[in-house]
N, C-alpha and C positions, 0 to 999 in steps of 0.2 A: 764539212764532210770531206774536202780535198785529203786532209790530213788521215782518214780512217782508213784501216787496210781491210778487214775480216766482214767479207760479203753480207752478214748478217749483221751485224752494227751499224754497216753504211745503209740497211735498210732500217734499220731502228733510228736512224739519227733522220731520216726520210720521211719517217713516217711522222715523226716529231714536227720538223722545219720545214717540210715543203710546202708551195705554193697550194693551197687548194682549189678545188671545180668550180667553187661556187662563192657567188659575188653579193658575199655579205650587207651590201648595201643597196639590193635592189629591194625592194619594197617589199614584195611577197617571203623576204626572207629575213629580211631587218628583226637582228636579235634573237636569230635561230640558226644560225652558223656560226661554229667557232673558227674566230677569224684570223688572219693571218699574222698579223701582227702580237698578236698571244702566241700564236704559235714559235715566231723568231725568238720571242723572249723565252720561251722555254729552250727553247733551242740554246740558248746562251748560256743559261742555267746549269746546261745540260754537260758541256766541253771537258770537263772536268771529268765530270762520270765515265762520260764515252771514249775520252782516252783510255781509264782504264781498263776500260772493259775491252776494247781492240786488245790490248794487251794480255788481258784475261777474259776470254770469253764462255769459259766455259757455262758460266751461271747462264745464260742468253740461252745458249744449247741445249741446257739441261732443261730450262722452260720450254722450249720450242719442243722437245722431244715429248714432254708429256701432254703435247698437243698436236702429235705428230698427225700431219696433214699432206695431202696433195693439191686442195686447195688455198688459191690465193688470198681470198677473203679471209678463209679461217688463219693463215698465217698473218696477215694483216690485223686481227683482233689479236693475237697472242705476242704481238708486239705492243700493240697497243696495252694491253691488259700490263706488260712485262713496262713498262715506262710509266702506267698511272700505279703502279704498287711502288715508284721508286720518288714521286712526288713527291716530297715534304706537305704533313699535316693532310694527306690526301690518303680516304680511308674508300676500297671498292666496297660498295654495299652487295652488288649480284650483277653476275655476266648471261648473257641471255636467258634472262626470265620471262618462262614463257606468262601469256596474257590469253586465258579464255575464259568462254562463259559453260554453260550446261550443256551447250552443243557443241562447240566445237572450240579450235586453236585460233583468237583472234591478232596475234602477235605474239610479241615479243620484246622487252627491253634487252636493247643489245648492251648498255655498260649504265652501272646506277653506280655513284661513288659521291662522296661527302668532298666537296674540294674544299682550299686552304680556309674561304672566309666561310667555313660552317655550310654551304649551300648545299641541297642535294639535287646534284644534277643528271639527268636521263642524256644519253647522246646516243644517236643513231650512226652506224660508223659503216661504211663501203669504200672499198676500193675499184674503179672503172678504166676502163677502156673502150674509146668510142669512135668509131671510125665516119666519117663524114661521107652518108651515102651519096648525096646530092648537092649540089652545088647552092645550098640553102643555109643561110645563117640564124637557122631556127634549131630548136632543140630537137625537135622529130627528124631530124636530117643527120642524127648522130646514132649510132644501133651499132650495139655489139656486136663483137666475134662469133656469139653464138645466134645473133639475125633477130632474137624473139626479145633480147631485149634492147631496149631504148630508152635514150637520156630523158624524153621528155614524162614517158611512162615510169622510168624510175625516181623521178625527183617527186611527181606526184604522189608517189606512193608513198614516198617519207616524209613530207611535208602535209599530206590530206588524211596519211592515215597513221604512218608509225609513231612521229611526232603527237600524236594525238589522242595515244593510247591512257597516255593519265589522264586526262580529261575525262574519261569515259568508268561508267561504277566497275566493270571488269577488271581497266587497268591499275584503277584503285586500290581494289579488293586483292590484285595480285600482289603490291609492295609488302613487304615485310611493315612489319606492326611496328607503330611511331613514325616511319617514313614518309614526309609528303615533300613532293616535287619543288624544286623552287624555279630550277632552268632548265629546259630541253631544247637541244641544239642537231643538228646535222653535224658531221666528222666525214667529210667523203672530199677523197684526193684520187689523183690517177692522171690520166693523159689523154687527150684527147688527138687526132689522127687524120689529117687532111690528104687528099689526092694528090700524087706527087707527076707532074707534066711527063710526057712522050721526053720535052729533051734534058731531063735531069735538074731542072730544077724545081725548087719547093714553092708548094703553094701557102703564102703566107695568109695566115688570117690579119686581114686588117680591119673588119668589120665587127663592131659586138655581137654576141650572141645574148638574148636576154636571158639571168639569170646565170650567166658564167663569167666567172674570175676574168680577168682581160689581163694576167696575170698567169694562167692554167699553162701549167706546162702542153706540151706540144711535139707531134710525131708525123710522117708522112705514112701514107701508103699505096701499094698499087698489087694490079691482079696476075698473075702466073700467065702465060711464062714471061718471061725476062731477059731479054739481053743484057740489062747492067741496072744497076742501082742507081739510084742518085748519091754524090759524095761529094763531102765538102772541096776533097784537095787528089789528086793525082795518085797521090800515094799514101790512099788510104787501105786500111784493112776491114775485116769484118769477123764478125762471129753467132753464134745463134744461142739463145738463150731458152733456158728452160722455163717453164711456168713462174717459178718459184723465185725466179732472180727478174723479175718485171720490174721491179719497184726501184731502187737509188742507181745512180748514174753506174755505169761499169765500171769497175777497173781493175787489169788484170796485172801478172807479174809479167814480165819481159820475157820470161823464157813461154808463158802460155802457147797452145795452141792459137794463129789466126788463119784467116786464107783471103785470097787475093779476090777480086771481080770473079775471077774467072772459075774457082775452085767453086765460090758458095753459090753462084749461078748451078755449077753442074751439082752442088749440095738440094737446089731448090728443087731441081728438074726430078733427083733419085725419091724427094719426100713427096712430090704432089704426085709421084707416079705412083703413090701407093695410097695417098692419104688426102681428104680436103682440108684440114686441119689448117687455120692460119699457123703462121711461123714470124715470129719478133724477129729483126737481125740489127742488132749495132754496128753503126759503123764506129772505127779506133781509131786514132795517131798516136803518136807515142809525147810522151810527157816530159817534161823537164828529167825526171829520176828513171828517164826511159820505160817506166810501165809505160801499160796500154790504156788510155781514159775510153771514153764513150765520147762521142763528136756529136751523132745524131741515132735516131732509133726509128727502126718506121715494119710495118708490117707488110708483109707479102701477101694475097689470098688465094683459093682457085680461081679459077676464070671464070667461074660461074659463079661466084660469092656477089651480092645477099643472097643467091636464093637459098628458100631453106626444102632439103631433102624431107621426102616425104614416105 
């Protein structure tokens, strides 16, 4: 990924090779996550493609635009979709197919697709962000951005129900005709988000979480207001990120916009005085080619985050 310039390739190559949430070899999930090491090797596979396409990205663009989205998830499946139509011998059967009965919407298959060795495989695909509300190395101790959801609530739901959708005459009846399932897997990558200390440094996970990667990428965070950040080095920079650019590590061009401690301090103060809305912020150093990389990334919130507004 070092080598990619074009923000949206370095997320397509992300979304391909990065480390995933979840830890393919705890019991409850043994043989239901696609695991990481399939993923590296596609990633290999892949070097070749994804050079060219930095070079030429328009094709990338042009798919993403006719999926044009403000959300993160849905541009997370539209990379996804845009990298499994480029597999060799890998044919998409249907992208979120919905799943009900007489009564109502029981699901959904989120990607059905025929891979290399003939199998048809169902994968259930999310991308997360979870902040670690309490000092608990359990799953429930992890709740998103927006408070209502949680790691422990959302794994069960893909693993007790949407995984589980073939199994049942609904989800059956919904495949297209000759279609039967051979493997259904989980596909869920993201970052998980620890409490960053009073004096600047990071709270490191050293404990397993059951059921996550021990491998899972990794972010700090803390609550508004702020006198400073935590940063790797003296003379670091920072920058704020929109929605859309969550996913593969940063990197800007040398001449980009950054701002110091002190600017994106008085940047947090003018957004939370308007808005509770978390805000991502990277920290930068500058690279060997003088761009700008990503160091670390952690989220900021109001001072009154979890609660949720009623």
């Amino acid at each position: 990924m070092d080598s990619l310039h074009d923000p949206a390739v370095r997320d397509l190559a992300w979304v391909i090779g990065s480390p995933g949430l979840l830890d393919e070899t705890w019991a409850a999930y043994a043989g239901r996550v696609v695991d990481d090491a399939w993923c590296h090797a596609q990633l290999k596979t892949c070097i070749q493609w994804l050079t060219g396409l930095d070079n030429d990205p328009h094709s990338l663009y042009d798919f993403i635009a006719q999926r044009s989205t403000r959300r993160l998830g849905q541009y997370f499946e539209s990379l996804i979709a845009f990298w499994l139509a480029r597999i060799p011998d890998t044919q998409i059967i249907a992208t979120n197919l919905q799943v009900q009965n007489a009564q109502r919407i029981l699901g959904e298959y989120d990607f059905l697709f025929r891979d290399a060795d003939g199998n048809v495989c169902h994968w259930e695909t999310a991308v997360k962000f979870y902040l670690q509300a309490e000092p608990l190395f359990e799953q429930h101790a992890f709740i998103g951005l927006a408070v209502r959801d949680r790691l422990d609530i959302k794994l069960d739901r893909v693993f007790q129900h949407q995984l589980e959708l073939g199994h049942t005459p609904a989800g059956r009846a919904a495949l297209p005709q000759g279609v039967a399932l051979k493997k259904t897997q989980a596909f869920i990558k993201g970052y998980l988000f620890y409490s960053a200390t009073q004096a600047g440094k990071f709270f490191n996970p050293i404990t397993p979480i059951p059921g996550v990667s021990v491998n899972h990428l990794s972010g700090w965070w803390m609550r508004h207001p702020v006198g400073s950040l935590p940063q790797t080095t003296s003379d670091s920079y920072w920058t704020i990120l929109p929605r859309l650019r969550f996913l593969a590590p940063v990197r800007l061009d040398a001449e980009a916009s950054v701002m110091r401690q002190a600017e994106i301090c008085t940047a947090l103060d003018a957004h939370f005085g308007v808005s509770d809305e978390p805000v991502q912020v990277i920290e930068l150093q500058h690279g060997a080619d003088n761009s700008w990389r990503e160091a670390t990334r952690g989220f900021v919130v109001c001072s009154k985050w979890p609660v949720i507004n009623t």
